[in-house]
ROSE-4610 file (N, C-alpha, C; in Angstrom, 1 decimal, always signed):
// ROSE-4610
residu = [X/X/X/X/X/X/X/X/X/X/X/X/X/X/X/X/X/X/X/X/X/X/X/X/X/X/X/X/X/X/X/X/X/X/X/X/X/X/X/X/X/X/X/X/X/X/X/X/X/X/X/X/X/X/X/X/X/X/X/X/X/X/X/X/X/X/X/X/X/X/X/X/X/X/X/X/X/X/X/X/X/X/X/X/X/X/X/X/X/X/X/X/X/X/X/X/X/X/X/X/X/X/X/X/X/X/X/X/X/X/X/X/X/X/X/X/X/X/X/X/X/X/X/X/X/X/X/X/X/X/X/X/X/X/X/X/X/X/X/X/X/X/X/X/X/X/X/X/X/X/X/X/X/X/X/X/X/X/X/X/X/X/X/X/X/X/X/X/X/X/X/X/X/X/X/X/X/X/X/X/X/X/X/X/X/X/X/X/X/X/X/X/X/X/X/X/X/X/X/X/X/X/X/X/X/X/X/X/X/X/X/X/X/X/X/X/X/X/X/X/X/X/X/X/X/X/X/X/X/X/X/X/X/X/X/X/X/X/X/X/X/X/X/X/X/X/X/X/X/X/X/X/X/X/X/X/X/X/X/X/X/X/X/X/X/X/X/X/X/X/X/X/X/X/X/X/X/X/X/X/X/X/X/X/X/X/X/X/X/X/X/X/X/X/X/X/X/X/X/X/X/X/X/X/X/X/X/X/X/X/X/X/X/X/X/X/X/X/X/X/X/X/X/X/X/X/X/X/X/X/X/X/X/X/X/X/X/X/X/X/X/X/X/X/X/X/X/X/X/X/X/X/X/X/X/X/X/X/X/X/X/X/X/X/X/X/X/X/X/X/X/X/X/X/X/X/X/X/X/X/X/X/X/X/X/X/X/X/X/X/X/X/X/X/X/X/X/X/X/X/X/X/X/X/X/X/X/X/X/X/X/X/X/X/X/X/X/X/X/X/X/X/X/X/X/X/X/X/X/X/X/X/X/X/X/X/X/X/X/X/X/X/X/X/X/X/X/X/X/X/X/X/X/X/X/X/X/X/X/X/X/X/X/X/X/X/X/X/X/X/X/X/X/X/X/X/X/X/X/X/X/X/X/X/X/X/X/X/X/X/X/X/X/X/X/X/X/X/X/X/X/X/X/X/X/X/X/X/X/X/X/X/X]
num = [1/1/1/2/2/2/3/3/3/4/4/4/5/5/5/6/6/6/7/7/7/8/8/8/9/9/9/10/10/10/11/11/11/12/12/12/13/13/13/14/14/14/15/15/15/16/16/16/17/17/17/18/18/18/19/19/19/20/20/20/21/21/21/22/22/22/23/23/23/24/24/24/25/25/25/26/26/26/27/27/27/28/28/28/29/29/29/30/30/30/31/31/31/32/32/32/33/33/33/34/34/34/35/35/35/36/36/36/37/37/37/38/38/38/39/39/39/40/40/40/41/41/41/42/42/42/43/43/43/44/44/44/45/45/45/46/46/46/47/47/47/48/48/48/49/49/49/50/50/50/51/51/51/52/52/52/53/53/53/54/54/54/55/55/55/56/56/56/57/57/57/58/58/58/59/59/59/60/60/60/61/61/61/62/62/62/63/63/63/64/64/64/65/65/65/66/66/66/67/67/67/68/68/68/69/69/69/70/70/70/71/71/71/72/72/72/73/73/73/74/74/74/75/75/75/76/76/76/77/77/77/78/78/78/79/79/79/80/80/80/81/81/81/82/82/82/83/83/83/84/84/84/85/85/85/86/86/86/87/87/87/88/88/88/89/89/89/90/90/90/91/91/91/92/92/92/93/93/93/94/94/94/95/95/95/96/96/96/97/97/97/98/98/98/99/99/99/100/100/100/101/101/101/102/102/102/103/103/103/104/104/104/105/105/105/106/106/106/107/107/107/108/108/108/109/109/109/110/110/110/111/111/111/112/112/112/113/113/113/114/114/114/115/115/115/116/116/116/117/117/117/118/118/118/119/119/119/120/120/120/121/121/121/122/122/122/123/123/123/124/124/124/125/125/125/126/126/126/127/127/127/128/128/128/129/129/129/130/130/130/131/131/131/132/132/132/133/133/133/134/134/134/135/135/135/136/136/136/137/137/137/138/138/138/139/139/139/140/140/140/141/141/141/142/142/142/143/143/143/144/144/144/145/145/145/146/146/146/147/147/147/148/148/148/149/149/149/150/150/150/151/151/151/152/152/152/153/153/153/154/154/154/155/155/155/156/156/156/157/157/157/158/158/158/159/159/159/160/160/160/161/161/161/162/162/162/163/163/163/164/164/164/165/165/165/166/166/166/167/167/167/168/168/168/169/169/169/170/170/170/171/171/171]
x = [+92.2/+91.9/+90.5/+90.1/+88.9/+88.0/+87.2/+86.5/+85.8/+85.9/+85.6/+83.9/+83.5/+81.8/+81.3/+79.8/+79.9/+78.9/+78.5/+78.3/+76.5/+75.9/+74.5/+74.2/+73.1/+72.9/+71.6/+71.3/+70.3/+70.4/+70.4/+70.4/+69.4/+69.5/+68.6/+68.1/+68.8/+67.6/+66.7/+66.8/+66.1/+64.9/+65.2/+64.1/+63.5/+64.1/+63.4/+61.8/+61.3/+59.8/+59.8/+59.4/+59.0/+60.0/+59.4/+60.4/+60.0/+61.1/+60.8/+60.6/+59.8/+59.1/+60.1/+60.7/+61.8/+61.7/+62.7/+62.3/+62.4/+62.5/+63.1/+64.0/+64.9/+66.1/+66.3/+65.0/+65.2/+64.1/+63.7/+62.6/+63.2/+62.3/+62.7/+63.3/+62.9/+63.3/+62.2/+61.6/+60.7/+61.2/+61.9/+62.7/+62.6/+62.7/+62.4/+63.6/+64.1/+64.8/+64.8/+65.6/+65.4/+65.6/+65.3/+65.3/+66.4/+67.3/+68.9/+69.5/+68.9/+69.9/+69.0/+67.8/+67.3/+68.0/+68.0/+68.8/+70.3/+71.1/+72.3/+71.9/+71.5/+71.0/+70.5/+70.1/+69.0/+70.6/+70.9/+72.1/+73.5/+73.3/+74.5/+74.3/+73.1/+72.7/+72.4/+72.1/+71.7/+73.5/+74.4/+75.9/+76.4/+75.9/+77.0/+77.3/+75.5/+75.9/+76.8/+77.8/+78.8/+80.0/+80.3/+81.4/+82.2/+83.5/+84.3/+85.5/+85.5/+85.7/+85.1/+85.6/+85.2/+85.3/+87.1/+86.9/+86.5/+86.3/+85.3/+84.2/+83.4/+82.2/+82.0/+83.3/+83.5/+83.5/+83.9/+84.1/+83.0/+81.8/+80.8/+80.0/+80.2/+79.2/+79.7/+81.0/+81.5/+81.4/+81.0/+81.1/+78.9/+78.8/+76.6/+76.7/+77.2/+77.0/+78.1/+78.7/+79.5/+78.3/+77.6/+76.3/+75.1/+74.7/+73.6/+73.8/+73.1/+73.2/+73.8/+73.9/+75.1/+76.4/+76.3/+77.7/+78.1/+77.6/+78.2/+78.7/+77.5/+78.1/+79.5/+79.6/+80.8/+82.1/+81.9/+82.6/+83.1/+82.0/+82.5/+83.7/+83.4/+83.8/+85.3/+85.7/+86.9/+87.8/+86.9/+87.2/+87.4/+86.5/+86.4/+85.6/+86.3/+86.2/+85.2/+84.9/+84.5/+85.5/+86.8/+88.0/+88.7/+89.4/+90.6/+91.7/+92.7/+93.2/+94.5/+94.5/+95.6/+95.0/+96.4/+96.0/+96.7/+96.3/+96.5/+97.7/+98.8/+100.3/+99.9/+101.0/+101.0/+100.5/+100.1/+99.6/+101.1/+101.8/+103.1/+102.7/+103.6/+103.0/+102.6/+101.6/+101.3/+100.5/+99.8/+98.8/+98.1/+96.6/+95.2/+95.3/+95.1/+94.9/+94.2/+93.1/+92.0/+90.9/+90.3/+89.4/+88.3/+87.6/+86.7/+85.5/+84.4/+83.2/+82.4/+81.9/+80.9/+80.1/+79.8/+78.1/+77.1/+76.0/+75.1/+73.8/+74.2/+73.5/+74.2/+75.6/+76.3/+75.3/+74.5/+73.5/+72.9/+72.2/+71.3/+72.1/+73.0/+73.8/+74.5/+74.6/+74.8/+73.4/+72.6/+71.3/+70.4/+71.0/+70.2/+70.9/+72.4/+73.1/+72.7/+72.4/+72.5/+71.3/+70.2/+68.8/+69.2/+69.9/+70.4/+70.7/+71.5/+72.2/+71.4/+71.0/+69.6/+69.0/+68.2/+67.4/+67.7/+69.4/+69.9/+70.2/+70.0/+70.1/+68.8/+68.0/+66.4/+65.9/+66.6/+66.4/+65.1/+64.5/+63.2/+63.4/+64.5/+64.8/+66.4/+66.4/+67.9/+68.2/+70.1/+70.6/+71.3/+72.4/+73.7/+74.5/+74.8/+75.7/+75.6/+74.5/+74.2/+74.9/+74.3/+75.2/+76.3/+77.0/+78.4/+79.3/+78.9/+79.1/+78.8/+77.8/+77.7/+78.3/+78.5/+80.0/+81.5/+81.8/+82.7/+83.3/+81.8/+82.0/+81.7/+81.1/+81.2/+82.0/+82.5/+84.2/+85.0/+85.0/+86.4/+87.5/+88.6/+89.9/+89.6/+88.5/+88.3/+87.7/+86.6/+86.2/+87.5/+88.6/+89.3/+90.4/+90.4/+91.6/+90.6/+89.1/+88.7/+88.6/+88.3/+89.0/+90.1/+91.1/+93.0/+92.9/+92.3/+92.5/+91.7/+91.1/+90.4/+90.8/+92.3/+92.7/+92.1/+91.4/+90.3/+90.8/+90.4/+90.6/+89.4/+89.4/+87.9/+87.6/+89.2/+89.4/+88.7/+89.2/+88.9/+87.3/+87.1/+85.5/+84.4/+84.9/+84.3/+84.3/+85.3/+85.6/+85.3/+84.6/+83.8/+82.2/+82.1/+80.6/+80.2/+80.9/+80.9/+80.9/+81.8/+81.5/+80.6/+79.9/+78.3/+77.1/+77.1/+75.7/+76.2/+77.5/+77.6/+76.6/+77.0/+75.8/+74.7/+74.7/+72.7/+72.1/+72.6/+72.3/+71.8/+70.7/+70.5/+71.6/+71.9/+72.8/+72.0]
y = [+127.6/+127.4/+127.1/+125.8/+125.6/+126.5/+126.9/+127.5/+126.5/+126.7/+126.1/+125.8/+125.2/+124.4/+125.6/+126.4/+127.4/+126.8/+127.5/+127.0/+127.1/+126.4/+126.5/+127.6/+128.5/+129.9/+129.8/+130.5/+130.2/+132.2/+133.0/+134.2/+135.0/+136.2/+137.2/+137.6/+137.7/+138.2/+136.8/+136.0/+135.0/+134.7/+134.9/+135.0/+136.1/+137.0/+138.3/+138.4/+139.6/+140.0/+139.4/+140.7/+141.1/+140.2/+139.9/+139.6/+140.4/+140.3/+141.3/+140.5/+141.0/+140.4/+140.2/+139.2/+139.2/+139.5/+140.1/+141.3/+140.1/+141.1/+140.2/+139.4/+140.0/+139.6/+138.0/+137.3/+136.5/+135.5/+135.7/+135.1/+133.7/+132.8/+131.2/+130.8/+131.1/+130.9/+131.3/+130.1/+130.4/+130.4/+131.5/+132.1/+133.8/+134.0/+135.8/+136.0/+137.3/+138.0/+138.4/+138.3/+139.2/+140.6/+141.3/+142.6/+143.5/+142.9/+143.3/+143.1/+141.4/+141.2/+142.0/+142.3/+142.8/+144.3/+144.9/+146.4/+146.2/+145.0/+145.2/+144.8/+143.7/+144.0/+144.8/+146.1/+147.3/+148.1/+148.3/+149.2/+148.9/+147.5/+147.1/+147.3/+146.9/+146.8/+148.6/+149.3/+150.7/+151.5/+150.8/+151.1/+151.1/+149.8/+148.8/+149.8/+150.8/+151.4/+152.4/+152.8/+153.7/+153.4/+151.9/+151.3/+151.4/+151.6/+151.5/+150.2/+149.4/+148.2/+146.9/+145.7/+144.6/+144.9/+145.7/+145.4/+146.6/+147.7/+148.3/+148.1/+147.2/+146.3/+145.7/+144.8/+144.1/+145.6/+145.7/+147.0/+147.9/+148.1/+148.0/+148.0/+146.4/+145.1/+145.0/+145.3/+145.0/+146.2/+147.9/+149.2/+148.2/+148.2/+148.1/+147.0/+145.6/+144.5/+144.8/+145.8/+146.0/+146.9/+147.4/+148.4/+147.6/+145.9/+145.1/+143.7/+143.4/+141.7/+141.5/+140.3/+139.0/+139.6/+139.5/+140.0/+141.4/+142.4/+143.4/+143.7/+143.0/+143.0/+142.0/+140.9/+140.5/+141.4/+142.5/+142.7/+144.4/+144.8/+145.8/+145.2/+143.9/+143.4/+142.9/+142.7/+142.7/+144.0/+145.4/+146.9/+147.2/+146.8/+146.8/+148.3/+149.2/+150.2/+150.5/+151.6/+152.3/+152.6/+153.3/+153.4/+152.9/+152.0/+151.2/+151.7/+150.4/+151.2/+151.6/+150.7/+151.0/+151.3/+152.2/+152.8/+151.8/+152.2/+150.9/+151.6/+150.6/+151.1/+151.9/+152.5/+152.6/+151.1/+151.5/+150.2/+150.0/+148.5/+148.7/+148.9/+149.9/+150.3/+149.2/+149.0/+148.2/+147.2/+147.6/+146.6/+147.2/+147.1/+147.7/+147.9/+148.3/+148.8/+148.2/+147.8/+146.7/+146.2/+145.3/+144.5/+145.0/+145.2/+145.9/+145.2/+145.9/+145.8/+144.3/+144.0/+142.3/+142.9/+142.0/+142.7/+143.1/+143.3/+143.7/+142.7/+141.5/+140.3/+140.1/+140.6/+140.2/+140.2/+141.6/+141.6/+140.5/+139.9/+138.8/+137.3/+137.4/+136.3/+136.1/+137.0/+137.1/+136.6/+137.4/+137.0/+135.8/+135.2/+133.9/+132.7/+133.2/+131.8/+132.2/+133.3/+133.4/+132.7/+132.8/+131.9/+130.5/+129.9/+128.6/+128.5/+129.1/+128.4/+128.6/+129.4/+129.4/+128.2/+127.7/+126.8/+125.5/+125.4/+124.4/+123.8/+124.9/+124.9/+125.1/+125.3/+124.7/+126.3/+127.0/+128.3/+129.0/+129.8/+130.7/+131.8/+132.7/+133.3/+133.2/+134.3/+134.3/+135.7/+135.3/+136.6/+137.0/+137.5/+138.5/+137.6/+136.4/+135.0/+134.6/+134.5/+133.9/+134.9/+135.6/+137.3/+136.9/+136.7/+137.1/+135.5/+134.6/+133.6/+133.5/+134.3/+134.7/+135.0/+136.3/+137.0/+136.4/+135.7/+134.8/+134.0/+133.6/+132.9/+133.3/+134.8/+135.6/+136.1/+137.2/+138.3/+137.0/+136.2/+135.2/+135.4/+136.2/+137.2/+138.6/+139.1/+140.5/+140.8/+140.1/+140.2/+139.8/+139.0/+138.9/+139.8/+140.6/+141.8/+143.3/+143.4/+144.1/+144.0/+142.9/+142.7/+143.1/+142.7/+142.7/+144.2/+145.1/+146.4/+147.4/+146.4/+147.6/+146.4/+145.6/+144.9/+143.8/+143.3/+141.4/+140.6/+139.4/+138.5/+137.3/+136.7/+135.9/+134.8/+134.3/+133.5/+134.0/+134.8/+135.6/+136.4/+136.0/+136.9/+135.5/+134.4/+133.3/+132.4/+133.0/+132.2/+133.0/+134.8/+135.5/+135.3/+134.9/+134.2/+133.2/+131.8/+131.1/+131.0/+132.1/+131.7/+132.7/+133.6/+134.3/+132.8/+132.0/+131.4/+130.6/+129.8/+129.1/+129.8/+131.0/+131.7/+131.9/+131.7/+132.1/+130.6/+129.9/+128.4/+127.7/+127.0/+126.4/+125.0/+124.3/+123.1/+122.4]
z = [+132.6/+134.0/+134.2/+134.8/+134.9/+136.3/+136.0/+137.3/+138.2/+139.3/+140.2/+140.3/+141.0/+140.5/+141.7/+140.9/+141.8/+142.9/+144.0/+145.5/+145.3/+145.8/+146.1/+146.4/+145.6/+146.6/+146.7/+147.9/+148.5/+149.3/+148.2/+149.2/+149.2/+149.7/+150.3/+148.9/+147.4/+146.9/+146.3/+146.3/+146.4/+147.6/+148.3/+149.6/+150.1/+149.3/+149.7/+148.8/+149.3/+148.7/+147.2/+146.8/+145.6/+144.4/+143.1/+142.2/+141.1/+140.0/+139.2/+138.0/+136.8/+135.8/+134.7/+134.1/+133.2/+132.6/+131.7/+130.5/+129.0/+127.9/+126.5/+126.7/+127.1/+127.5/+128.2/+128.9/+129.8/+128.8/+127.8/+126.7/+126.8/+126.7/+126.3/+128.2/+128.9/+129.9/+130.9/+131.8/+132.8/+134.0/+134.3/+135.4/+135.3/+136.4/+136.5/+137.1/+137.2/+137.5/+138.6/+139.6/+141.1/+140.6/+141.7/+141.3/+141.3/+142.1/+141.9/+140.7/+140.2/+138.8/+138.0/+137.9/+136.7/+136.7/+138.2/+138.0/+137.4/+137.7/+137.1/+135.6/+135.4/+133.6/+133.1/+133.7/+132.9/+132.8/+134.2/+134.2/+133.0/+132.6/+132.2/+130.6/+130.3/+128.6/+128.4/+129.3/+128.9/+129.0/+129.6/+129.4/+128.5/+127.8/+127.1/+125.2/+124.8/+124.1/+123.8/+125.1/+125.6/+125.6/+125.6/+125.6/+124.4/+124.3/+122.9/+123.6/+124.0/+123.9/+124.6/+124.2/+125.1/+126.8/+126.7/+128.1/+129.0/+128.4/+128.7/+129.3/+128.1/+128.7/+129.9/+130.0/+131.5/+132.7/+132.4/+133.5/+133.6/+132.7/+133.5/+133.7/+133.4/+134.1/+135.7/+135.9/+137.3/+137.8/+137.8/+138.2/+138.5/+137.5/+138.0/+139.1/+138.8/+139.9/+141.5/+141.3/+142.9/+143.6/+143.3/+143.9/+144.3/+143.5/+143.8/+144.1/+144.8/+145.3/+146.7/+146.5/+147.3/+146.4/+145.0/+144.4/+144.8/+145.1/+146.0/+146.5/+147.8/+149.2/+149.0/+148.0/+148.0/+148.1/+146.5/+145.7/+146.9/+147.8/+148.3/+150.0/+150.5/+151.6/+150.7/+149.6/+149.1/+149.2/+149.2/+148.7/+147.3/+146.7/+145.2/+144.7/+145.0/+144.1/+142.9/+142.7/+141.7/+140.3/+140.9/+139.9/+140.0/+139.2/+138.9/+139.9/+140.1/+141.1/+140.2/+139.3/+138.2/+136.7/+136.2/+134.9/+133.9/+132.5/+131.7/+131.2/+130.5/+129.7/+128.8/+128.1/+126.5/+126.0/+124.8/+123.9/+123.5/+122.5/+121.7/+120.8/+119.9/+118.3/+117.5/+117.1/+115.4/+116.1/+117.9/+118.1/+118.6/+119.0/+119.3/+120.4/+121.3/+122.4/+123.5/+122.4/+123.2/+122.2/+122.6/+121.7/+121.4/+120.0/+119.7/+121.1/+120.9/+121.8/+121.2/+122.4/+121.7/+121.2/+119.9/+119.5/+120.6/+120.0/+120.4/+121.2/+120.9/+121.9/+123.0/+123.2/+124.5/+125.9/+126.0/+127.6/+127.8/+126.1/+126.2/+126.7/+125.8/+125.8/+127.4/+128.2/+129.7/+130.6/+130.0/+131.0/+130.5/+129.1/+129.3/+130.1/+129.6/+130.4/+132.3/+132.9/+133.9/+134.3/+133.3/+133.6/+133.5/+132.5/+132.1/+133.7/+134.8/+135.5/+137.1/+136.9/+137.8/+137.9/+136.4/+136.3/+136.6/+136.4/+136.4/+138.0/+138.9/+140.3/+141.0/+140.3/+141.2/+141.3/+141.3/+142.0/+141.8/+142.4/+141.8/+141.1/+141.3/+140.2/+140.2/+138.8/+138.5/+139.4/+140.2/+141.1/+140.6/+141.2/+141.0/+140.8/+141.6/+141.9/+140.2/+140.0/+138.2/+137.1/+137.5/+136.6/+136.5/+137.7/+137.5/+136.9/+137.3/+136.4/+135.0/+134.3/+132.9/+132.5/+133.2/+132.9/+132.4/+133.7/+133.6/+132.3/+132.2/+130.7/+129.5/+129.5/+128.2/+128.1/+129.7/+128.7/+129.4/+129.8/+130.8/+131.0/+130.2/+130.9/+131.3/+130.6/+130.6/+132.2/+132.4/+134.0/+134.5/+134.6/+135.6/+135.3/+134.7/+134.5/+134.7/+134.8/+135.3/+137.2/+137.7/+139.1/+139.6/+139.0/+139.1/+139.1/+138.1/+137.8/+139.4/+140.0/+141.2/+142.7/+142.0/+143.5/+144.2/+143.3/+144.0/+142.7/+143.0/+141.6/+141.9/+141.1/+140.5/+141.5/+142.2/+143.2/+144.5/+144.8/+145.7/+146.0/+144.9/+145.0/+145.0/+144.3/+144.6/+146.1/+146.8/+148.2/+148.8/+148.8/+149.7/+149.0/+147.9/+147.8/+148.6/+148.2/+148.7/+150.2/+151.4/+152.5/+153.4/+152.1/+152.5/+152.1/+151.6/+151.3/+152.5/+153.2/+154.1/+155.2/+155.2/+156.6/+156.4/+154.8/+154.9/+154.5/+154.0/+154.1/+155.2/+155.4/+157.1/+156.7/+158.0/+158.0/+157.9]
């Protein structure tokens, strides 16, 4: 399934104050971090050594980004939860349960493509909107079964982005 071309953003933490200084993490890239993405990247890479799977991981990268941004306030105006709203099966016998965890570059490999796509849209820094497009395309089923798991889907969270930058956008 191809993802949809994501929307111009032009939001609040881009036009707001302060920006924040991009870490290692954002190296090889002359783009900073809003202060929102940098808190979901601090929150998410100081998680990630807690995680005992991939989709773990996704889940939470999506528990840190529902608390910051435009992706937030998205992800809370859906009712996107803290706890799943569903529990997972039994596993079937003689298969894993879930997928080991990404290495250990995964945070990086999230927050460069989110600078990649920043830059690629003019923007002054990289946001939440960027984040979560990373995401997208580093865990790609895993974010959309961590959505499904707390009642929103990827569709759905892209067409309440998309019709937040309509209102913060001038015509």
């Amino acid at each position: 399934m191809a993802f949809p071309a994501r929307p111009s953003l032009v939001s609040h933490e881009e036009r707001g104050g302060a920006r924040y200084k991009p870490t290692a993490m954002a190296r090889g890239h002359n783009i900073q971090l809003s202060q929102d993405a940098a808190l979901v990247a601090a929150l998410a890479g100081t998680a990630m050594s807690f995680s005992h799977s991939a989709e773990d991981q996704a889940e939470r990268w999506l528990r840190a980004l529902r608390l910051h941004g435009q992706v937030g306030c998205a992800l809370q105006a859906l009712g996107v939860g803290e706890a799943p709203l569903m529990t997972g099966s039994e596993p079937v016998r003689g298969t894993p349960a879930s997928s080991p965890p990404l290495d250990d570059e995964a945070v990086d490999r999230v927050v460069r493509r989110a600078c990649e796509y920043a830059t690629e849209r003019g923007a002054p820094v990289v946001c939440t909107a960027d984040l979560l497009f990373a995401l997208f395309e580093v865990y790609d089923r895993l974010m959309d079964r961590a959505l499904y798991l707390r009642g929103a889907s990827r569709d759905e969270l892209v067409e309440r982005l998309a019709g937040a930058c309509a209102e913060v956008e001038p015509s």
